[in-house]
LUMTIZA-737394 format. One record per residue (C-alpha): residue number from 0; residue in one letter; y, x, z. Coordinates in nm, 3 decimals. Each point is the difference from the previous one (the first is absolute). Layout:
// LUMTIZA-737394
<i:NUM	aa:a	Y:Y	X:X	Z:Z>
...
END
This chain:
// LUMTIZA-737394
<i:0	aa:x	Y:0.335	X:0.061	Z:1.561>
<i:1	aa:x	Y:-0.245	X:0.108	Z:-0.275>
<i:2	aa:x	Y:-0.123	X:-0.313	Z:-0.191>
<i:3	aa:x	Y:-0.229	X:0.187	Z:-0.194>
<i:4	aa:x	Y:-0.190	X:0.107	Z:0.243>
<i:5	aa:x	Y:-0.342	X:-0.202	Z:0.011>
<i:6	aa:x	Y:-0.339	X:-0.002	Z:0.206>
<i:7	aa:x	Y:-0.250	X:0.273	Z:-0.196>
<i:8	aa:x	Y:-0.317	X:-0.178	Z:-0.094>
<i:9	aa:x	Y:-0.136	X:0.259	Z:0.181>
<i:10	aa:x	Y:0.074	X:0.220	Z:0.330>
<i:11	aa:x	Y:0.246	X:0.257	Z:-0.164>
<i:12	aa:x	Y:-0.081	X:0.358	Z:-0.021>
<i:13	aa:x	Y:0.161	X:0.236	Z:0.203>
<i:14	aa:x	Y:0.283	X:0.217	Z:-0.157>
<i:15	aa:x	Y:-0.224	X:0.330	Z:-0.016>
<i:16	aa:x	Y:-0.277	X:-0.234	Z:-0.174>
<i:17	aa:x	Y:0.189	X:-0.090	Z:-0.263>
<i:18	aa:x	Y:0.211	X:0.291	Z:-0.093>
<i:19	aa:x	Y:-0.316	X:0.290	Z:-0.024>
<i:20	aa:x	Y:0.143	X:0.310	Z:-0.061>
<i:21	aa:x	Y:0.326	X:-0.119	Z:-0.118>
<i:22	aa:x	Y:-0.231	X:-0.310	Z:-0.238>
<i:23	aa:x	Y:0.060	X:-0.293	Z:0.016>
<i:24	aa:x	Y:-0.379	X:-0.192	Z:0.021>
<i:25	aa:x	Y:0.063	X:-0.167	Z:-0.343>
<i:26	aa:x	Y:0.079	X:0.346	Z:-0.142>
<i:27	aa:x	Y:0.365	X:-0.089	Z:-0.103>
<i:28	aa:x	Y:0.267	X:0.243	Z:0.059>
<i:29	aa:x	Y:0.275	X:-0.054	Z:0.241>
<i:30	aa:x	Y:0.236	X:-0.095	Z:-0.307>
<i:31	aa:x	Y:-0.241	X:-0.239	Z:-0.141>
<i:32	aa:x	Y:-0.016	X:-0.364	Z:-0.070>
<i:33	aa:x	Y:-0.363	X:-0.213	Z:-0.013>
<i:34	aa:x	Y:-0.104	X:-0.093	Z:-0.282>
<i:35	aa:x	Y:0.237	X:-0.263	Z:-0.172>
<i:36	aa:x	Y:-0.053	X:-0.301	Z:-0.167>
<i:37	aa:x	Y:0.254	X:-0.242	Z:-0.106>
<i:38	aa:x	Y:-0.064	X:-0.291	Z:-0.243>
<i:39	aa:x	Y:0.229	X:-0.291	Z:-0.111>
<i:40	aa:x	Y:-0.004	X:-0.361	Z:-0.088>
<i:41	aa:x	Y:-0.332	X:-0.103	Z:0.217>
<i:42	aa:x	Y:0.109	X:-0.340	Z:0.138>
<i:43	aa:x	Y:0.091	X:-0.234	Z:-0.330>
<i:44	aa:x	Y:0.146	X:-0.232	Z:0.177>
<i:45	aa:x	Y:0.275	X:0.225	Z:0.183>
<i:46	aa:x	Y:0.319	X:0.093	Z:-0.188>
<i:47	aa:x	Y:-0.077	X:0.381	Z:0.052>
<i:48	aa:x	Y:-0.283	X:0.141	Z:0.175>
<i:49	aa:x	Y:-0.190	X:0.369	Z:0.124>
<i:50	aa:x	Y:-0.289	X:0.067	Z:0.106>
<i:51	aa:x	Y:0.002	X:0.354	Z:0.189>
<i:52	aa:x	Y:-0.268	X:0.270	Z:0.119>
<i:53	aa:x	Y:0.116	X:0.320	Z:0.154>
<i:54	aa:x	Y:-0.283	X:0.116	Z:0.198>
<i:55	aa:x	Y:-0.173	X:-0.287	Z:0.224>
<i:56	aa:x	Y:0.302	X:-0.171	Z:0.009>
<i:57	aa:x	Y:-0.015	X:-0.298	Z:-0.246>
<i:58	aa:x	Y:0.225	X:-0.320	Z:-0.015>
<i:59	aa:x	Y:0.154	X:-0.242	Z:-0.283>
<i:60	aa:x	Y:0.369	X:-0.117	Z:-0.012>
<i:61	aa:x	Y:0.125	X:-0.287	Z:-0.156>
<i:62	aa:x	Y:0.312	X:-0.082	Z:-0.113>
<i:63	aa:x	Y:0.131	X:-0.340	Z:-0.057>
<i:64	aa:x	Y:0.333	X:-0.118	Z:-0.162>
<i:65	aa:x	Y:0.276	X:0.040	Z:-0.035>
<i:66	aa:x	Y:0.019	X:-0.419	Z:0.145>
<i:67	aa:x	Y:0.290	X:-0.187	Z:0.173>
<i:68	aa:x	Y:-0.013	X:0.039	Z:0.372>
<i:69	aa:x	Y:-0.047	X:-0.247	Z:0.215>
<i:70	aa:x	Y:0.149	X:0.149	Z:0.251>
<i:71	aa:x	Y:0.345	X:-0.136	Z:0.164>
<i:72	aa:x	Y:0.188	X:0.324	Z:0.046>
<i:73	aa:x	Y:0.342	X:0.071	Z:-0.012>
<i:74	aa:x	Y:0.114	X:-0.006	Z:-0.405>
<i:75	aa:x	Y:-0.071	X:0.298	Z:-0.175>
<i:76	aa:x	Y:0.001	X:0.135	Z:-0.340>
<i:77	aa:x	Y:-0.218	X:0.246	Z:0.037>
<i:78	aa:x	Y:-0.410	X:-0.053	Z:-0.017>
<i:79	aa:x	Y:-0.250	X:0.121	Z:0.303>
<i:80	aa:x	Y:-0.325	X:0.170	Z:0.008>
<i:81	aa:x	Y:-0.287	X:-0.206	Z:0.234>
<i:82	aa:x	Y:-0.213	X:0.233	Z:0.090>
<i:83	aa:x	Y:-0.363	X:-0.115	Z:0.189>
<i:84	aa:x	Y:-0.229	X:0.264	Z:0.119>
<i:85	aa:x	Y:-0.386	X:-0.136	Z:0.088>
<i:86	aa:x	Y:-0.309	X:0.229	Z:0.094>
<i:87	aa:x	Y:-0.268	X:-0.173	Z:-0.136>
<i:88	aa:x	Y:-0.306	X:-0.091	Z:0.312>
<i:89	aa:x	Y:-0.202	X:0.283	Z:-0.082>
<i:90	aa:x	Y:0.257	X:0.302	Z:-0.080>
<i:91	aa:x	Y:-0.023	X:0.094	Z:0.290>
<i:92	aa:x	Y:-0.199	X:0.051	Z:0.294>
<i:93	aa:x	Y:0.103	X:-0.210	Z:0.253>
<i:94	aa:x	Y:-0.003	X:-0.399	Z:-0.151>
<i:95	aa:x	Y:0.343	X:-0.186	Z:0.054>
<i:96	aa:x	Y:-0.041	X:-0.384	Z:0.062>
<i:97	aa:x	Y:0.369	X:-0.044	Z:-0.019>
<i:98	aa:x	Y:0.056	X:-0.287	Z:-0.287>
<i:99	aa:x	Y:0.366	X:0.138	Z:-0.058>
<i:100	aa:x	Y:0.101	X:0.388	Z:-0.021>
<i:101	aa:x	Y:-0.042	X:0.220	Z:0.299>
<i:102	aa:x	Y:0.294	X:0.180	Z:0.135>
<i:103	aa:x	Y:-0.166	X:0.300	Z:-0.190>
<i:104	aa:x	Y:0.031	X:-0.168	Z:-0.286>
<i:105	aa:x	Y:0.332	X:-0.120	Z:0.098>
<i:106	aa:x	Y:0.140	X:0.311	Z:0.032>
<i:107	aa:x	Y:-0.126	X:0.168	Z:-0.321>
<i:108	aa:x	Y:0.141	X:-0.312	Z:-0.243>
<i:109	aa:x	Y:0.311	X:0.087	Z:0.115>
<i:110	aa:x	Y:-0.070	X:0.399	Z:-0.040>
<i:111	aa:x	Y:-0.088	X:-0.073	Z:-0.341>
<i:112	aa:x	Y:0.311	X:-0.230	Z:-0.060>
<i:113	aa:x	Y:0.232	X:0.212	Z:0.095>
<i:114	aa:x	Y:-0.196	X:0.314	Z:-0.204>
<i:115	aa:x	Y:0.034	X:-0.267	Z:-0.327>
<i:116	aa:x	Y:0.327	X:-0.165	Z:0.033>
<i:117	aa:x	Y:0.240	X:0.311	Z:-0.100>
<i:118	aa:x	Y:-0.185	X:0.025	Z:-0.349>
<i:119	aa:x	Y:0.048	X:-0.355	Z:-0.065>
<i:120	aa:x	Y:0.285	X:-0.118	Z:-0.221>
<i:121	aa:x	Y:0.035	X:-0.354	Z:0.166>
<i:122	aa:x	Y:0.316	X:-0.117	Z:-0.224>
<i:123	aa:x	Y:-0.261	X:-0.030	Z:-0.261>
<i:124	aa:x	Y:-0.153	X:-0.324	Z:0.219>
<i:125	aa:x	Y:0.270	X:-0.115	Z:0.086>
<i:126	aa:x	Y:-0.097	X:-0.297	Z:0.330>
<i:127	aa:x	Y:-0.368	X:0.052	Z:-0.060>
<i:128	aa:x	Y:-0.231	X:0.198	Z:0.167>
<i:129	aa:x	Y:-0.344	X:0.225	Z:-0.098>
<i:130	aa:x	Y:-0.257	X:-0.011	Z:0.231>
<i:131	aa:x	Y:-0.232	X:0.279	Z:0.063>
<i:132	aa:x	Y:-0.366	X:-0.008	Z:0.153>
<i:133	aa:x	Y:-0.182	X:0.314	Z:0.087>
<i:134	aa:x	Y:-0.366	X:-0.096	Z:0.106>
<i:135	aa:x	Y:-0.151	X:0.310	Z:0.141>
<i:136	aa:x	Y:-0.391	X:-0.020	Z:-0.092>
<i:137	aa:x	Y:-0.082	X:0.385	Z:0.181>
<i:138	aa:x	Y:0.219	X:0.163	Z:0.299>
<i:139	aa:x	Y:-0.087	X:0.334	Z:-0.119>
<i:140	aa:x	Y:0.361	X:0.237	Z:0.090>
<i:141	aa:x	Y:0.338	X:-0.030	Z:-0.121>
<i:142	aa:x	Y:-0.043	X:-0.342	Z:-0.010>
<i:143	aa:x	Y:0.373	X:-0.078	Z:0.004>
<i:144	aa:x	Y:0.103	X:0.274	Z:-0.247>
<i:145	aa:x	Y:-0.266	X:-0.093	Z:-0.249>
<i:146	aa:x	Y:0.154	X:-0.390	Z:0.054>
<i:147	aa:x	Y:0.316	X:0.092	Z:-0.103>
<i:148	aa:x	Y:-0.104	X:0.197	Z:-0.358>
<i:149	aa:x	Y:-0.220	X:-0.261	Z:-0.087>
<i:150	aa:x	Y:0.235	X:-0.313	Z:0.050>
<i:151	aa:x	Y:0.298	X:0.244	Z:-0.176>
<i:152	aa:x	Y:-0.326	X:0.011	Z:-0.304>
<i:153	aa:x	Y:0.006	X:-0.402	Z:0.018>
<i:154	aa:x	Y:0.347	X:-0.078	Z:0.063>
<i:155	aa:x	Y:0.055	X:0.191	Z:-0.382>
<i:156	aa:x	Y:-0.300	X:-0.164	Z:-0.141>
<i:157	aa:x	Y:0.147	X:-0.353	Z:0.113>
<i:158	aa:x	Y:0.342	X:0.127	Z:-0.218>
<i:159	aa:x	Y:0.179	X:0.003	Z:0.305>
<i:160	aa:x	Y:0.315	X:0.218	Z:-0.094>
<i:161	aa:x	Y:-0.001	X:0.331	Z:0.212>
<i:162	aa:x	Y:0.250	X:0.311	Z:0.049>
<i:163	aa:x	Y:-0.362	X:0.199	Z:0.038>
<i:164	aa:x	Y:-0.341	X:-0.043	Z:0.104>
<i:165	aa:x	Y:-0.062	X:0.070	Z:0.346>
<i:166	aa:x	Y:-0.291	X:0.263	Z:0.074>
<i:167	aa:x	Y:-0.074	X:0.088	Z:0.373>
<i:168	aa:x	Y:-0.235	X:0.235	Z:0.191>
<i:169	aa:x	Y:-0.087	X:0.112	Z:0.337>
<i:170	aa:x	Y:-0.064	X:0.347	Z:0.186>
<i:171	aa:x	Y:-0.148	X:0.008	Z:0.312>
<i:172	aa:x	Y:-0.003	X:0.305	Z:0.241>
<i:173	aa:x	Y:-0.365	X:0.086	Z:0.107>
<i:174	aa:x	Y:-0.059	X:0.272	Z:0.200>
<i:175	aa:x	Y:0.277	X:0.099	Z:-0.092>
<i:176	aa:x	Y:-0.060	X:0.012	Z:-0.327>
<i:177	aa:x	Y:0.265	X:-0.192	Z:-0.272>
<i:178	aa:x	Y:-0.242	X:-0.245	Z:-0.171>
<i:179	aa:x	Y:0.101	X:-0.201	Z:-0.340>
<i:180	aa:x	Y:-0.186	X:-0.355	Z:-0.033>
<i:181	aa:x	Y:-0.136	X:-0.022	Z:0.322>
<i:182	aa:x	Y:-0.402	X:-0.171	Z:-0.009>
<i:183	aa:x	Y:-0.067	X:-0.220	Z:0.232>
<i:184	aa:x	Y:-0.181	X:0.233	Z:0.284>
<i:185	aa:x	Y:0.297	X:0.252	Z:-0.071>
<i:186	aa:x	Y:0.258	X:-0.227	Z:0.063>
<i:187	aa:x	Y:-0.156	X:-0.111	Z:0.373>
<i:188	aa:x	Y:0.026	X:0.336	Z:0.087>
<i:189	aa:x	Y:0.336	X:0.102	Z:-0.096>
<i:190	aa:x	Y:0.184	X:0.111	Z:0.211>
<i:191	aa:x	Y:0.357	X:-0.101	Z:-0.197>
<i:192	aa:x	Y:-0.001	X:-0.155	Z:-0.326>
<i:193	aa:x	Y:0.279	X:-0.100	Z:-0.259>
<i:194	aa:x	Y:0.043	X:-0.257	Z:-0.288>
<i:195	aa:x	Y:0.275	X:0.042	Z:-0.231>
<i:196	aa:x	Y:0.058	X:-0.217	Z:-0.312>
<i:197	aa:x	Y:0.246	X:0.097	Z:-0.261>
<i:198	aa:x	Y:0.187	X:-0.064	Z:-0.337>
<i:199	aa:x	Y:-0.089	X:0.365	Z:-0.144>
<i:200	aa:x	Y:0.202	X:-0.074	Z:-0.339>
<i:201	aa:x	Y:0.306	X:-0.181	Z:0.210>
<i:202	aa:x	Y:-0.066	X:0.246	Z:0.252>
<i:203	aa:x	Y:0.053	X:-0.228	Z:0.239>
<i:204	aa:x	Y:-0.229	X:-0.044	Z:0.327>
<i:205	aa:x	Y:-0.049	X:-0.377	Z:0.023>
<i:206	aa:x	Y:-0.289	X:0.043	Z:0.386>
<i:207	aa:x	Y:-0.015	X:0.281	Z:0.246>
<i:208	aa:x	Y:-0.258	X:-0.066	Z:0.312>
<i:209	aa:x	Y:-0.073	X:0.269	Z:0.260>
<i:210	aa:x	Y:-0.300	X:-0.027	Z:0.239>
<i:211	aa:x	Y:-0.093	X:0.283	Z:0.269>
<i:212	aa:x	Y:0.251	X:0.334	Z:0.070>
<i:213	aa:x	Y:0.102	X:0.209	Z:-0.240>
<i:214	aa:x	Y:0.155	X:0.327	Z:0.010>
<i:215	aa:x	Y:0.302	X:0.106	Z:-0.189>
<i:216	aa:x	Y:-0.219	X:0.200	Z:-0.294>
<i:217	aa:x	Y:-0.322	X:-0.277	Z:0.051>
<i:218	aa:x	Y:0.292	X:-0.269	Z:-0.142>
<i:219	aa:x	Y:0.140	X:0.157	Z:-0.243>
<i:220	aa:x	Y:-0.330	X:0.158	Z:-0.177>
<i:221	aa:x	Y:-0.191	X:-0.348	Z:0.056>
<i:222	aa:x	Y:0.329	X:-0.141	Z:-0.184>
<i:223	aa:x	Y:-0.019	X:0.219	Z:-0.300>
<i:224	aa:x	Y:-0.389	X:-0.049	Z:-0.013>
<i:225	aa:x	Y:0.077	X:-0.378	Z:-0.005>
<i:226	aa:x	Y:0.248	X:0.020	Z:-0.262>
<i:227	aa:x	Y:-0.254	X:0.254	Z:-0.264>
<i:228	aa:x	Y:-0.233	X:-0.303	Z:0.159>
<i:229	aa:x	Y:0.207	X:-0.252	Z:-0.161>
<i:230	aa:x	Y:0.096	X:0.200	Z:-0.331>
<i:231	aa:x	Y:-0.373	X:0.007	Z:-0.019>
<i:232	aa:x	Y:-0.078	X:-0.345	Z:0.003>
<i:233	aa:x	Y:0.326	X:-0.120	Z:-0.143>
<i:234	aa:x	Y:-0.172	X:0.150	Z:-0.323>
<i:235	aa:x	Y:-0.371	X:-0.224	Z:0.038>
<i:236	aa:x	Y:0.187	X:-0.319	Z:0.050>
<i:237	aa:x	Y:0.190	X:0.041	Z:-0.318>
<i:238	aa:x	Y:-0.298	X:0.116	Z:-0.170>
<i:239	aa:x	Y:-0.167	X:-0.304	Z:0.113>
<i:240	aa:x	Y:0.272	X:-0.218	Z:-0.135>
<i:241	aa:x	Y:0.111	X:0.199	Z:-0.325>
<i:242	aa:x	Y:-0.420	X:-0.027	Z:-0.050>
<i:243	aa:x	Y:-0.026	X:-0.410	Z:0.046>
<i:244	aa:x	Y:0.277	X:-0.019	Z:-0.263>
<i:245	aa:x	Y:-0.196	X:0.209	Z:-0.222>
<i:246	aa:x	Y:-0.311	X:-0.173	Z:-0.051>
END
């Protein structure tokens, strides 16, 4: 299952409309992200928070705690990540009336969960958990990848101790074409796509999601395109932090 994948506001183009002549109709190259903007500390009453535009996609996270849980588990020493993934009523085209999460949304808080957890250091919270809330204002492509870079942005801003931050991308396959950062119309016509999020400096891969058929040589270019992806944006979130500290 791809839980990224969301209704286009409008009818999608098809494949040969938006790659013209090897362009992509926003004039990126295949090896290009959207434009990205990533800004910290925008919801004073969270512990840590981002605000995040890569393209059209736009959503805030939230982080909250570390608190005690409430939670009667089984003892344990270590802390846990709760992670709660909402699309806000107008993000996308078709309105959900669901007053909990749809199994969409279901699916990608525990994507993003599982993406997070590895570059947590929970001995540091020892019986306490964080909880993290993505609200997703625009479904706009890579929704989920762009989710898990932001909330690595907030989960550092809320002090949070971390083995890394946590930057992730997508590339979809449209006809036939490898594509990095997916848009919204792209990534309804794909015909495969791929999210991979990584620790670059641990060099550790902490989410790996395929969608579609691949070939042997699709994989493993679409992997190393993810991974100079990642390197890539690795570099703005730190910028965006290293910058907040500055001012």
């Amino acid at each position: 299952m791809d839980v990224s994948r969301q209704t286009p506001w409008v009818t999608a183009p098809v494949p040969d409309q938006l790659l013209l002549q090897g362009q992509r109709a926003d004039l990126r190259s295949s090896e290009e992200f959207r434009s990205v903007f990533l800004t910290v500390d925008s919801i004073p009453q969270a512990t840590g928070s981002t605000y995040a535009e890569i393209g059209n996609t736009k959503l805030m996270v939230a982080i909250y705690g570390p608190r005690t849980s409430s939670r009667k588990t089984a003892f344990s020493e270590n802390g846990r990540l709760q992670v709660y993934v909402k699309y806000a009523s107008f993000a996308t085209q078709v309105r959900s009336a669901a007053a909990g999460q749809t199994t969409k949304e279901r699916d990608m808080s525990s994507l993003l969960s599982r993406a997070l957890e590895p570059s947590v250091q929970f001995h540091t919270f020892p019986k306490a958990v964080v909880d993290v809330y993505v609200t997703i204002l625009q479904s706009g492509g890579s929704d989920l990848a762009v989710s898990i870079s932001a909330s690595s942005v907030a989960l550092a801003m809320a002090g949070v101790a971390l083995y890394d931050l946590v930057p992730a991308c997508r590339v979809g396959v449209v006809a036939g074409e490898l594509l990095l950062d997916p848009s919204l119309a792209e990534e309804a016509s794909e015909e495969a796509g791929m999210v991979l999020a990584q620790m670059p400096n641990v060099g550790e891969v902490t989410q790996f999601v395929l969608q579609g058929r691949w070939t042997q040589e699709q994989s493993s270019a679409a992997l190393d395109l993810c991974k100079a992806g990642c390197k890539q944006l690795d570099a703005a979130m730190r910028e965006c932090i290293s910058d907040h500290f500055a001012k």
